[in-house]
C-alpha positions, 0 to 999 in steps of 0.5 A: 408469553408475548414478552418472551417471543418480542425479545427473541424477534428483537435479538434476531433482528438484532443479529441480522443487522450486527452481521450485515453492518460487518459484512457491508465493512468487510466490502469496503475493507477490501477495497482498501485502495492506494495509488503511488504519487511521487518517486524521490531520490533522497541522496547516497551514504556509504554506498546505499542510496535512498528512494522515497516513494510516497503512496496515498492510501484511501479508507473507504470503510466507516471505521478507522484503519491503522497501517502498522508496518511495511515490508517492500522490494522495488524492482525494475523489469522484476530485479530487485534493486531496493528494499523498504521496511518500517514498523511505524504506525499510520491512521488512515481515517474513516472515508480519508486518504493519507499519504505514507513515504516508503523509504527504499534503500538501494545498493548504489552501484546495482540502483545506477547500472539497472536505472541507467540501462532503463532510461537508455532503453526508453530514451534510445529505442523506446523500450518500456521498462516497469517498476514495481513496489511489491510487499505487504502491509500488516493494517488494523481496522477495528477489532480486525488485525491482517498482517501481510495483505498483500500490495503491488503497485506498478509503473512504465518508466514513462510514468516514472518519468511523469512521477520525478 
């Protein structure tokens, strides 16, 4: 009879500890952080212009994370100027930072007319202009898959400045 309740007194514990260890990776899941670094122009061809935006993405969780694509509109003053897509796979590993280039493809004549606006804008009178990248992710952590979280990064054009 001892047997019988030590075995449901372990499975109990055992439970509790499963569900608190995949609350705590729930947490750090969430605070799945990311800042943007650099803002590149990689050239114009057959009037698309190319835009890398390299963005560092940080694991604070115990337990690798895969980033299985992206989906983003780079906006300035919330127009759309650029858009990026890629169904590459990242590993970000546990408790690691990994850098991931989000490669935009602009309409050239769009990309220069709103980006020389802006840059007058702030040079001239001081306007603060703000870009944005604006999209989702489609990441998996262990057994979890979540397509389309949700990510948003903004910067002031004298940030952007900082960043070229």
């Amino acid at each position: 009879m001892e047997r019988k309740y030590l075995f449901f007194t372990f499975l109990g514990v055992a439970g509790i500890a499963l569900v608190s260890y995949l609350n705590r990776q729930r947490k750090l899941l969430s605070s799945f952080g990311y800042e943007l670094l650099t803002v590149t122009y990689l050239g114009t061809t057959n009037n698309l212009s190319k835009i890398e935006v390299k963005m560092k993405f940080t694991n604070t969780a115990d337990f690798n994370i895969k980033v299985k694509g992206y989906e983003f509109d780079v906006m300035i003053d919330g127009k759309i100027i650029a858009k990026a897509a890629e169904n590459k796979e990242y590993n970000i590993p546990a408790k690691q930072s990994v850098i991931i280039p989000v490669i935009a493809n602009a309409d050239t004549s769009l990309s220069i007319s709103v980006g020389i606006a802006t840059l007058i804008d702030q040079f001239v009178d001081s306007t603060t202009s703000t870009a944005t990248l604006r999209g989702k992710l489609d990441i998996q952590a262990g057994v979890v898959t979540i397509n389309n979280l949700p990510l948003e990064v903004s910067a002031t054009t004298k940030e952007l400045i900082g960043y070229i």
